[in-house]
LOKOL-493410 format. One record per residue (C-alpha): residue in three letters; x, y negated, z negated. Coordinates in steps of 0.001 Angstrom, whole numbers, plus 500000, padded with zeros to 6 digits. Layout:
residues N
+-----+--------+--------+--------+
! res !     c1 !     c2 !     c3 !
+-----+--------+--------+--------+
! Ala !      X !      Y !      Z !
...
+-----+--------+--------+--------+
This chain:
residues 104
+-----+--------+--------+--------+
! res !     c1 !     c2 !     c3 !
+-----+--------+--------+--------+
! Unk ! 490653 ! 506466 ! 509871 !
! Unk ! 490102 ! 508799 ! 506875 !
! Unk ! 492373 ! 508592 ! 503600 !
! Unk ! 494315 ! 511548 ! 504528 !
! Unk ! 494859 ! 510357 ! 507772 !
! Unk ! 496684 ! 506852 ! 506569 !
! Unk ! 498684 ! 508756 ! 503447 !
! Unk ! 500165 ! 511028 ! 506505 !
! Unk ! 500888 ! 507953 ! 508658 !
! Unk ! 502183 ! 506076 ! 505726 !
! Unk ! 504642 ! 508696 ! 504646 !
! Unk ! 506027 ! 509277 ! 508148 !
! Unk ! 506582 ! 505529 ! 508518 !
! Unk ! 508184 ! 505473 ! 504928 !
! Unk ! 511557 ! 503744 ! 504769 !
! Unk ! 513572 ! 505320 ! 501417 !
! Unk ! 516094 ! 502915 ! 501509 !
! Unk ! 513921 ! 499540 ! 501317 !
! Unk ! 512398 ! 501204 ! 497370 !
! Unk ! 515775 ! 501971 ! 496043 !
! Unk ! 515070 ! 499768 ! 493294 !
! Unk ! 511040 ! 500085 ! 492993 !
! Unk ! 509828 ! 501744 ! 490376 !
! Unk ! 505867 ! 501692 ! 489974 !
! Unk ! 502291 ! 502631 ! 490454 !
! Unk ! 500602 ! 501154 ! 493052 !
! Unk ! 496496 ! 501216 ! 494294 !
! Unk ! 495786 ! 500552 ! 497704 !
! Unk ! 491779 ! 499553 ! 496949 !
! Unk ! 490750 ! 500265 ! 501137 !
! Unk ! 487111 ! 498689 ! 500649 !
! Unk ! 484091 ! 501361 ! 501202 !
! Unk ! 486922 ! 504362 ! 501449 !
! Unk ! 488645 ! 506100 ! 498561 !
! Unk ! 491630 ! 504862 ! 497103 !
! Unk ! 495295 ! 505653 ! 497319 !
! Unk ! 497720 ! 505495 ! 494959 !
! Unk ! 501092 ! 504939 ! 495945 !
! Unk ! 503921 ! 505964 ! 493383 !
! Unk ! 507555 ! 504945 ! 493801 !
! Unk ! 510207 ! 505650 ! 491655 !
! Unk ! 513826 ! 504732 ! 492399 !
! Unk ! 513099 ! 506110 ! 496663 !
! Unk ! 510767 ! 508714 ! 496181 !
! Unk ! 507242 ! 508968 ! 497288 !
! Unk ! 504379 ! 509920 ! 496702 !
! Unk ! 500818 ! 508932 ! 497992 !
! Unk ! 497818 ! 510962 ! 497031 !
! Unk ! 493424 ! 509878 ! 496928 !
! Unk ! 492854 ! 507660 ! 494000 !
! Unk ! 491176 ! 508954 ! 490879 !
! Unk ! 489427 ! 506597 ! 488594 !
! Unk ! 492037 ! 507548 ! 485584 !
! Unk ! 494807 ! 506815 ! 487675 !
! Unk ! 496901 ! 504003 ! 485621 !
! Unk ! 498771 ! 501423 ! 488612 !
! Unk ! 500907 ! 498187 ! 487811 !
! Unk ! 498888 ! 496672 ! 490299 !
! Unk ! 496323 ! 496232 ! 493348 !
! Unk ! 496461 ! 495715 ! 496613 !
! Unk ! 492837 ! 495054 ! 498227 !
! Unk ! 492269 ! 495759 ! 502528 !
! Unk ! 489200 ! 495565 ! 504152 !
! Unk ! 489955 ! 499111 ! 505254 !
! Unk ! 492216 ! 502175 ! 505748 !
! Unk ! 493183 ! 500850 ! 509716 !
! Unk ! 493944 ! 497099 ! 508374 !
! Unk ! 495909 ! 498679 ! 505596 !
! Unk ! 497888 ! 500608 ! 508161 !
! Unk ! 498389 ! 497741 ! 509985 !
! Unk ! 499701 ! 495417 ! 507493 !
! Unk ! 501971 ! 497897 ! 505494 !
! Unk ! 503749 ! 499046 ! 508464 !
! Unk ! 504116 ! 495290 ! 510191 !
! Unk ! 501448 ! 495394 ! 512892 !
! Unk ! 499458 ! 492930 ! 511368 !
! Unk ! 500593 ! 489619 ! 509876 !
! Unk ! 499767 ! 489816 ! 506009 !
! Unk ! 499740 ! 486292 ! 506075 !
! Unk ! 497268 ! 485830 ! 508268 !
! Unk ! 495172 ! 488709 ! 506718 !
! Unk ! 495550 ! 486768 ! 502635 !
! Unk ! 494311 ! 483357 ! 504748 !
! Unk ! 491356 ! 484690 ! 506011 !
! Unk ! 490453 ! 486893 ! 502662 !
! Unk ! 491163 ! 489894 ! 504182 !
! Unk ! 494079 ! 491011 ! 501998 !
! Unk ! 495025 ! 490303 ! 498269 !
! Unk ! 496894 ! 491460 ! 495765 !
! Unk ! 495839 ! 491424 ! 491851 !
! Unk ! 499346 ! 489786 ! 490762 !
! Unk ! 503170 ! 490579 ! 491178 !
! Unk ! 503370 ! 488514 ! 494575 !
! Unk ! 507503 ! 489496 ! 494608 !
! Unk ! 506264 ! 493816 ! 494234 !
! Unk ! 503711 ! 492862 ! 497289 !
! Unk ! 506624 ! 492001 ! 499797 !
! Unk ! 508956 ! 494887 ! 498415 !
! Unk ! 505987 ! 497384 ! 499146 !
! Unk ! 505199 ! 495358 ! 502273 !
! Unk ! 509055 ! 496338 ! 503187 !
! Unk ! 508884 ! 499652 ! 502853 !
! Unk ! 506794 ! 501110 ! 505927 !
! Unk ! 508412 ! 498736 ! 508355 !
+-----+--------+--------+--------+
């Protein structure tokens, strides 16, 4: 899957009301692909490719654009994905689960 492909899929399976009270800047780091950066503020979103300049409050790191797919929108355990090093975050454990939230 390219990165336009999961930004489209991502914002159809966005869920407004879940990010009510998110407001930030976040990097989805899909391994080999290019980046997305997913901004939030107060519901609203927006998802566009990654450019190196691109300031984020934090980092969330899939082997992939299909895994990230998978685990943002519930398909996937993200559990099981952090025990086998397939999934991390770079801090801010309690933003992880409210971005986890709001594709499912």
């Amino acid at each position: 899957m390219d990165t336009n492909t999961l930004i489209e899929r991502l914002q159809a399976a966005y869920h407004a009301p879940a990010a009510q009270e998110f407001d930030a800047a976040v990097r989805l780091d899909l391994g080999n692909q290019t980046d997305v950066i997913l901004r939030v503020h107060h519901g609203s979103l927006e998802l566009q490719p990654a450019a190196e300049e691109d300031h984020t409050d934090f980092t969330l790191y899939f082997t992939d654009a299909e895994q990230a797919l998978a685990l943002l929108t519930g398909k996937a355990d993200p559990v099981a994905a952090f025990m086998a090093h397939e999934f991390r975050a770079d801090g801010y454990l309690i933003l992880v689960f409210s971005v986890l939230a709001m594709f499912r």
